[in-house]
C-alpha angles and dihedrals in degrees: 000000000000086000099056089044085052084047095048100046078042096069095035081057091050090046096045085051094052094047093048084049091045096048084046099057086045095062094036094054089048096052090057093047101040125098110242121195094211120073102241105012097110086053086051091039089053089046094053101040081046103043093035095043111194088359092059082052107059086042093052091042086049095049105025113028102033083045081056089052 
């Protein structure tokens, strides 16, 4: 029984880590395609998403992508 619940918890970890990758590259990937008004703000933007990781990511979804909606 204890195996199939490590197994279990196992394969959740490995899909919450595919969804946080996934997220990351999303934004990522955005941030290098999309127009900024400031000179230098999509260098700053890819910095951030590259040096903050998932963090970068939920920041960058909150300003950027809910101020596109």
């Amino acid at each position: 029984m204890s195996v199939s619940i490590a197994l279990l918890g196992g394969a959740i970890a490995i899909i919450v880590g595919l969804a946080i990758t996934a997220a990351w590259i999303y934004t990522l990937v955005d941030a290098l395609t999309r127009e900024f008004d400031g000179e230098h703000e999509k260098l700053l933007w890819v910095l951030v998403l590259l040096f903050a990781g998932i963090i970068g990511s939920i920041i960058y979804y909150f300003i950027i992508l809910n101020e596109a909606e």
